[in-house]
N, C-alpha and C positions, 0 to 999 in steps of 0.2 A: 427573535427567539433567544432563549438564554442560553449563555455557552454549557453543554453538557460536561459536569466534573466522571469521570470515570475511575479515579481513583478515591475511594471512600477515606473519609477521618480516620476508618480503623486500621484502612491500609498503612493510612499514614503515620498510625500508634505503633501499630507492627514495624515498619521500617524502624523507625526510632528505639524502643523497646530491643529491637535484638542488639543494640549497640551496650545494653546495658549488662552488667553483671546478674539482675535482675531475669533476663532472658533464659537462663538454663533452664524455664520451661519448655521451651520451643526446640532446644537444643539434641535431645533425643530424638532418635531417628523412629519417624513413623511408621507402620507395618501398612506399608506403600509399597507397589499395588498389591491386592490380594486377588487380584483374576486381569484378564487382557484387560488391556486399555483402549482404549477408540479414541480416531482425534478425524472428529468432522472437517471434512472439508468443503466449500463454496465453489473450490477449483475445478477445473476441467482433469480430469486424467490425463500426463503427458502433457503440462503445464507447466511452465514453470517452479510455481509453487508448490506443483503437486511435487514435483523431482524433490527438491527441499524437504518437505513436508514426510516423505517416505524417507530418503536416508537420515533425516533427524530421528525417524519413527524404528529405526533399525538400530541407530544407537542407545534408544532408550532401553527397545528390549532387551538389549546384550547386560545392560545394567542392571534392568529390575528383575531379568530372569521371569518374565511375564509378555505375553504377545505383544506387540505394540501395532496396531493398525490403522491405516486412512484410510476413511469412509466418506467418498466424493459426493456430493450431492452439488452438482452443478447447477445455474439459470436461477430464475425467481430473484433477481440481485443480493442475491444470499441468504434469500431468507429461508429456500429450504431446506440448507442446512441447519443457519440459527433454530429454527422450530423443532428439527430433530435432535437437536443440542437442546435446548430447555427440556423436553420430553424427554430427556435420558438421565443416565446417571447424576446426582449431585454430589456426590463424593470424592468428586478426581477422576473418575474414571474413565468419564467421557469428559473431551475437552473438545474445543474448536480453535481453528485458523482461519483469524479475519483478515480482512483486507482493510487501511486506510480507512477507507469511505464511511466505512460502517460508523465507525466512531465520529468522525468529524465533519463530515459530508451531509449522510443520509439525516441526520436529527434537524436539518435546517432545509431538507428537498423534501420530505414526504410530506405529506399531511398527515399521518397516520402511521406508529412503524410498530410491527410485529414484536418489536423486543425494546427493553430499555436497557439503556446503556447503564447506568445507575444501579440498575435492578439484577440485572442478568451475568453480568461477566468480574469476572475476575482474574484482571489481567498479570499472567505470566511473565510474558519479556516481550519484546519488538525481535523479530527474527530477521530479517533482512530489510533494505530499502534500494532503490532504481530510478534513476534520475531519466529524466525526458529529454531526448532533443526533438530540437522543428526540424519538419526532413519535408525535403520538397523533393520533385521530378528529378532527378539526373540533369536532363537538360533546361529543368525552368529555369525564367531570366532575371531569378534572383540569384543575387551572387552573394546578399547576407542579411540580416534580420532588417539592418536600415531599409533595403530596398523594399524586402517586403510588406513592412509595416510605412513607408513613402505612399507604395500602391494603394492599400488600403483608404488612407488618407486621402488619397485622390478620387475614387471610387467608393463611396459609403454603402456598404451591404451588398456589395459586387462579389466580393472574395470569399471562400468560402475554406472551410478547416470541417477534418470530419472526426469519430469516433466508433466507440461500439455501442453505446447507449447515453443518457442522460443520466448528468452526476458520477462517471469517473474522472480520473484524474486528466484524461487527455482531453473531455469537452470541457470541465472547471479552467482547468491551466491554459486554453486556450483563451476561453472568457474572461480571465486573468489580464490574457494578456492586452484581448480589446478596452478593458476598463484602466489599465496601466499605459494605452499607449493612445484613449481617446478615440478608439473605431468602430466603426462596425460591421461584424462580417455574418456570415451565415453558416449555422450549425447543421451537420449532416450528421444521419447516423447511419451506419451500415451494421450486419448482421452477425459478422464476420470478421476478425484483425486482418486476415489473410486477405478477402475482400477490399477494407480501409485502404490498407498502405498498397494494394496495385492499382486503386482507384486514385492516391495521388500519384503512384509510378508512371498512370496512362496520362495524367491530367485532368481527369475528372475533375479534382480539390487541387487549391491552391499548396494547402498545408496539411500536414496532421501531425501529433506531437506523437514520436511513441519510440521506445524503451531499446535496448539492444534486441531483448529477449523477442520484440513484436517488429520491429522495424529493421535489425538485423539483419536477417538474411537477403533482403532486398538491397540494402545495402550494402553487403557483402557482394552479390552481382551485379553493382555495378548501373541499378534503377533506380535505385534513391541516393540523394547525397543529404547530409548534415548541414544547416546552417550553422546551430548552435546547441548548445549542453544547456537545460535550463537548471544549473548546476551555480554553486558557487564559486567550484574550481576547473578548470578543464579534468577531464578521467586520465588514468595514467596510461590507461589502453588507447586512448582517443586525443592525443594530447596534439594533434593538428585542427580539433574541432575547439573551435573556440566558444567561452560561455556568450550568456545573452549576451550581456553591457558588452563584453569584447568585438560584438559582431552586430552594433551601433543597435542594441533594443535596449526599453529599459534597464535600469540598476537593480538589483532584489530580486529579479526574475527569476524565480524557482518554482520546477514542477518537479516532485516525487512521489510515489506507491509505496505504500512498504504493508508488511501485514506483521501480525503477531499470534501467539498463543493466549489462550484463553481457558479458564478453568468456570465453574459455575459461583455465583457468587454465597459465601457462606460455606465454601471448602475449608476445610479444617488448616488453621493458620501454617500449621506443623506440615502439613501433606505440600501445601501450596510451597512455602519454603522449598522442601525437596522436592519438586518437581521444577521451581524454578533453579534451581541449584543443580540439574541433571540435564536440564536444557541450555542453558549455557556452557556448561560443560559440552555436550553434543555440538552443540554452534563454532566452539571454538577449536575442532578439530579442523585437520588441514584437508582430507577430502571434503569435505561440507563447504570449506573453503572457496576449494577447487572449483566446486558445485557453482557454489556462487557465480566465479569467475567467469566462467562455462555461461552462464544466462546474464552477465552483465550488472549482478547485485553486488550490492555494498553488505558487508556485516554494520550492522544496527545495532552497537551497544549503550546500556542506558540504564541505572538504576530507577527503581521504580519514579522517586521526584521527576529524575531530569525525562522519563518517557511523560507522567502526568503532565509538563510542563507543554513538553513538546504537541500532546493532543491539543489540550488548550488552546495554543496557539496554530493551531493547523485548523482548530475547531472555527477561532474567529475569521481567519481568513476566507476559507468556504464560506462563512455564514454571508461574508460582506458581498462576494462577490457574486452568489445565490441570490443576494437581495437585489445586487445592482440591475442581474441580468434579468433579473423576475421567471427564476428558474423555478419548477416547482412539480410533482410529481401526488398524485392519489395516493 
């Protein structure tokens, strides 16, 4: 399937163009917003992202002197939010906050998707991103990624690694890591994160990959331990947890989430401008920070190239590893 571009030629006119002197059309400020703003959300209430999602939504309105609200529409793997987002405003007014998958995931799992990525969005900024670690039992009798992936090896389609559904980042990253290390194990999905990770706490699952924000508090008491960061660098918070390659898995072993802001596509070049220009401002404050810090996010910054660049490439990876596993979804 062909890698989906997300960032349009016009985008890419625009980026350019404002560097010119030529640009003082864009340069006035637009009579942004004229009524409350809506920013859908995919999230659960009391989310992570939803946390994010609301104090960025607090900073805007202090700004625009206009309501700023999140409107959760959780389940349906996003889509019903996306579909309440196409049906709404096209002026800015309504926006959305996706997740990862949506962009580079889903266009290579579905047979079929509610939205085009080409068509529909018009993307804002990358708001945060969260790197994965492998977190086994406390007391499993691996003591680092070699072992676990040894086991494997020795037992083909014995071991198993669970998630919340098909095509997030913790069943792909897992299936990543089978086709990276030659294995094969078997995919669980539970209903629940809360469910996942006490189901590797008890034994149930050999592995599961998952976030500070999902896998934290379990290991905070002392039921889950960390093999590895499937990171590039160890985190500064977690700087006894070693990355994959550190903790004898493959080299390049990287799993991360992240989501963004979204505008509808054919927002007024002007409007998008400042709102992308108010949301990084909002990002870059120190409680937002904090926030982050709090659930285990990285701030995600990226001008529009170096984000198009990075879906692409996040786009191929999925695609391959979808194809390998003969992952695939109605």
């Amino acid at each position: 399937m062909k890698t989906p571009t997300i960032f349009s030629r016009r985008t890419a006119l625009l980026a350019a163009a404002c560097l010119l002197p030529g640009a003082a059309a864009f340069a006035q400020e637009p009579q942004f917003p004229t009524r409350p703003v809506r920013i859908i959300s995919p999230f659960p209430v009391g989310s992570g992202p939803d946390g994010v999602a609301r104090l960025v939504a607090d900073k805007l309105a202090r700004a625009w002197g206009q309501p700023v609200t999140v409107d959760n529409k959780p389940g349906g793997n996003g889509f019903i939010a996306i579909n309440a987002f196409k049906r709404g405003a096209t002026d800015g007014h309504d926006l959305i906050h996706l997740e990862n998958v949506h962009l580079t995931a889903y266009p290579h799992l579905f047979k079929k998707l509610p939205f085009d990525g080409n068509k529909d969005f018009e993307l804002i900024a990358p708001v945060f991103k969260t790197y994965f670690f492998i977190t086994v039992s406390a007391d499993s009798k691996y003591r680092n990624v070699a072992d676990l992936v040894a086991d494997a090896k020795a037992n083909p389609g014995r071991l198993s690694y669970g998630s919340w559904s098909v095509g997030n980042p913790a069943h792909l990253g897992s299936a990543l890591l089978e086709t990276m290390t030659g294995t094969q194990m078997q995919h669980v999905v539970y209903k629940e994160t809360n469910q996942l990770y006490g189901g590797v706490a008890n034994g149930e699952l050999n592995f599961a990959l998952g976030t500070i924000a999902t896998a934290g508090p379990l290991y905070r008491g002392g039921k889950l331990k960390f093999l590895a960061i499937a990171a590039p660098r160890r985190l500064a918070a977690y700087k006894d947890v070693p990355t994959v390659a550190e903790a004898g898995g493959p080299a390049g072993f990287e799993v991360s989430g992240w989501t963004a802001f979204a505008a509808p596509r054919g927002v007024s070049p002007a409007v998008l401008e400042k709102i992308r220009r108010d949301v990084a401002k909002a990002l870059s404050e120190q409680d937002v920070r904090d926030k982050f810090a709090a659930f285990g996010y990285e701030p995600f910054m990226a001008t529009p190239a170096e984000f198009a660049k990075h879906i692409s490439a996040e786009s191929s990876r999925f695609a391959d590893v979808i194809k390998k596993v003969g992952a695939h979804l109605d």
